[in-house]
N, C-alpha and C positions, 0 to 999 in steps of 0.2 A: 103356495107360491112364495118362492124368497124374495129378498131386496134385490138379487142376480137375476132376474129370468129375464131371458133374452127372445123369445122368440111370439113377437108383437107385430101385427099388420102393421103397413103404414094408413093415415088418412088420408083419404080419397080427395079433401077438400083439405088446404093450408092456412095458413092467419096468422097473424103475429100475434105476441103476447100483446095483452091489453093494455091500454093507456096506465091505467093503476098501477099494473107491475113494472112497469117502465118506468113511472116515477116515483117508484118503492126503492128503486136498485142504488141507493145511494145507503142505503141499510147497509152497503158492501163494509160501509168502515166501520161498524158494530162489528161484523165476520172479520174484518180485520185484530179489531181490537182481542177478539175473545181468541185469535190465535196465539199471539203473544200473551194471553192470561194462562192457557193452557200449553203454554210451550215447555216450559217443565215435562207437563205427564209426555208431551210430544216427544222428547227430548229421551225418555227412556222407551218409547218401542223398539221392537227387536231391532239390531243392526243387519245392514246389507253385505252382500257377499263383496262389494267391491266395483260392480260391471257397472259401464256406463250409461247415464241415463240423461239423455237432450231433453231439456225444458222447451217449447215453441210458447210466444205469449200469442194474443188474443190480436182480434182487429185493430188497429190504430195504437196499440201497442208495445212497450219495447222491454228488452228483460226486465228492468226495473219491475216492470209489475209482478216476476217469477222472483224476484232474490230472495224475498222470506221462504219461498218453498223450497228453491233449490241449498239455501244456506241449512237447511235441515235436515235434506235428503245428503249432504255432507257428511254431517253432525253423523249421521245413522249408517257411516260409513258408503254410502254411492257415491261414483264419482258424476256430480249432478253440473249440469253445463247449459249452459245458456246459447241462442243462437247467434250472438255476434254480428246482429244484420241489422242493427235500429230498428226502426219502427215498421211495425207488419202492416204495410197500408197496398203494395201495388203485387200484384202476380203479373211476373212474365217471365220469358222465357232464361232469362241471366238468373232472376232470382231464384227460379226451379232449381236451374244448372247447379248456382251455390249452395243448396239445400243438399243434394247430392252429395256433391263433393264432399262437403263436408260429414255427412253421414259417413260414405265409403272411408275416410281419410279416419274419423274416429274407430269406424268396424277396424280397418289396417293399423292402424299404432296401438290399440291395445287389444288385440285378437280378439275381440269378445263380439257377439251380438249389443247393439244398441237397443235400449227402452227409448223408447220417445212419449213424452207427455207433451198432447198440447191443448191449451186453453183454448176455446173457440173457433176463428179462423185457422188456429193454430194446429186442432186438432182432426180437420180435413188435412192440412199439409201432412201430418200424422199418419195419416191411413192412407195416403198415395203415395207418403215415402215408403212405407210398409209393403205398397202393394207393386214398385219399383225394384224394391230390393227386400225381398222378405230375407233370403241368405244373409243380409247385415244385421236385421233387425228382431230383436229378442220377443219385444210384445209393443201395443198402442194402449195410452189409455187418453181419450178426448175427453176434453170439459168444458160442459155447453154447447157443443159444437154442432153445427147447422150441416149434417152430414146426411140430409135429404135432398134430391137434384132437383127442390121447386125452394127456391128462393124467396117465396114470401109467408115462411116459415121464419121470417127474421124481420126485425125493425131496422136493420140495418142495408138493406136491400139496398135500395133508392143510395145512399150515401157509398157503398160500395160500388155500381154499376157506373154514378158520376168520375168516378175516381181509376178506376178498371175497365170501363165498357161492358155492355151487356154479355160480350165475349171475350172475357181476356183471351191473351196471347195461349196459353197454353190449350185451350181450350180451342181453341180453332187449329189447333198442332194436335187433337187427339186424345190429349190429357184431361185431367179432371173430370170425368163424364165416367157414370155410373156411382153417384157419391155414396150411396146407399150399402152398395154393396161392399162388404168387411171384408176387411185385409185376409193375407193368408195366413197370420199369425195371431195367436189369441190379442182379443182387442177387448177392450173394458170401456162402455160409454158412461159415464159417471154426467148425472141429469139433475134436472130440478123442476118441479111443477110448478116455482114462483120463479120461475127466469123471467125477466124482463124487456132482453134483448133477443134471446131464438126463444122459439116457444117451443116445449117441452118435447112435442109431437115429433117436430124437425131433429130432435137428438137420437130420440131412439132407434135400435137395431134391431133387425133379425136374424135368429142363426139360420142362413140360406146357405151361405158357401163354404163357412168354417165353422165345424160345430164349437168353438173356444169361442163365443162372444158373446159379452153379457149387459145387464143393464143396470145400474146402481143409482136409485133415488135416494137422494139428501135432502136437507132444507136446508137451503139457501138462494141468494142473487146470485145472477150470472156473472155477475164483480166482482163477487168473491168466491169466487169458485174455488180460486188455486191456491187459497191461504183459508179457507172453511174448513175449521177442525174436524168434522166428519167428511171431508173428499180428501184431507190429507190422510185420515186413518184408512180410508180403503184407499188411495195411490199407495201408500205403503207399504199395507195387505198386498197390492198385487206386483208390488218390484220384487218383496220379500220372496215369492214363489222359486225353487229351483226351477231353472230350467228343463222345459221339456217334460216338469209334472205340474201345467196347468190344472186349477182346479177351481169352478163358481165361489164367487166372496159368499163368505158365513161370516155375519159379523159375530163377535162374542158375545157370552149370554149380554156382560155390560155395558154391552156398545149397542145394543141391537134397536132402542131406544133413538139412534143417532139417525136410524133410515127406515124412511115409511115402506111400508108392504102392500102400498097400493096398487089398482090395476093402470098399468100404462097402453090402455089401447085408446 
């Protein structure tokens, strides 16, 4: 079995991660710190063709927490873009619309398919902009993301549903429902067995609808997902791929150390 393989039951029963990993995830700024120790070697992975690539952040979150990723998905030649919509706290049905919009507007000014990366909440928004408009959208890769339709696969439950209603807007419009199931275009769920905020269970995929989806365990917090030197070496891995020759992440022999080969069922 690789670090890749995609095709994992879901559990029957949900839970959040444990009190412990929950109050572990402050480790984020150690993941932070070891990004910029290793930004150099970061700094010389292959470069990008060019094509656009939307950062989405996390719950309760605003670009600020993607700049160190998207300022080196730069560097590496992508044109890497933030969402421009403050802080990711409320879904309805304006902020769906401007999601949109703005995907199609980027797909239109620079003819390409968009990559979309998103961090946590970010990366549900990810896979329903994907599964909206796969014609704009090049590939998905989620991190962290609670992209199982039982919600207490997250500690974030409760503080979400206060904030959004047990039914957001879109969700009673039709939307969001079916979280599980994988876009029409290869999608990359990049996981962690010490998340603190979704428990690990709630990220994982199966290839049911498209056989292009995969699953990529690292170590690290759920805090540092999107600046953790091994989720930034596989987001990289899988922007780098031409189009249209999708292929399962192999890390290299000297990377391979960076992602456990455990069973994710």
């Amino acid at each position: 079995m690789t670090a890749a393989s995609a095709a994992f039951p879901q559990p029957s029963h949900a839970r959040p991660p444990s009190r412990f990993l929950a109050f572990a995830e402050p480790r984020a700024l150690l993941e932070l710190a070891a990004f910029y120790a290793v930004r150099p070697y970061l700094s010389n992975l292959p470069k990008g063709d060019g094509h656009p690539v939307l950062v989405l952040p996390g719950f309760l979150a605003s670009d600020s927490s993607t700049a160190p990723l998207r300022r080196l998905l730069k560097q590496l030649g992508f044109d890497a873009r933030g969402w421009g919509m403050g802080r990711n706290v409320r879904i309805d049905a304006p902020r769906v619309h401007e999601m949109e919009s703005m995907l199609l507007r980027i797909h239109r000014e620079t003819g390409r398919k968009v990559s979309i990366v998103g961090w946590s909440l970010g990366g549900v928004f990810a896979r329903e902009l994907a599964k909206a408009h796969p014609e704009a959208v090049r590939l998905v890769i989620s991190l962290g993301s609670p992209i199982s339709d039982d919600r207490r696969h997250t500690n974030a439950a409760r503080l979400f549903e206060y904030l959004n209603g047990k039914d957001p807007e879109p969700i009673r419009h039709g939307r969001f429902t079916d979280l599980h199931r994988a876009p029409p275009v290869p999608t990359t769920s990049i996981l962690t067995k010490t998340d603190g905020v979704v428990h690990w269970r709630g990220s994982v995929q199966k290839r049911c609808v498209h056989p292009h989806t995969e699953n990529i365990e690292v170590l690290a917090s759920h805090c540092g997902l999107g600046f953790n030197p091994s989720a930034v070496i596989a987001i990289v891995d899988r922007l780098l791929q031409p189009e249209g020759e999708w292929q399962p992440f192999e890390p290299r022999l000297s990377q391979r150390w960076m992602f456990p080969k455990t069973s994710l069922q």
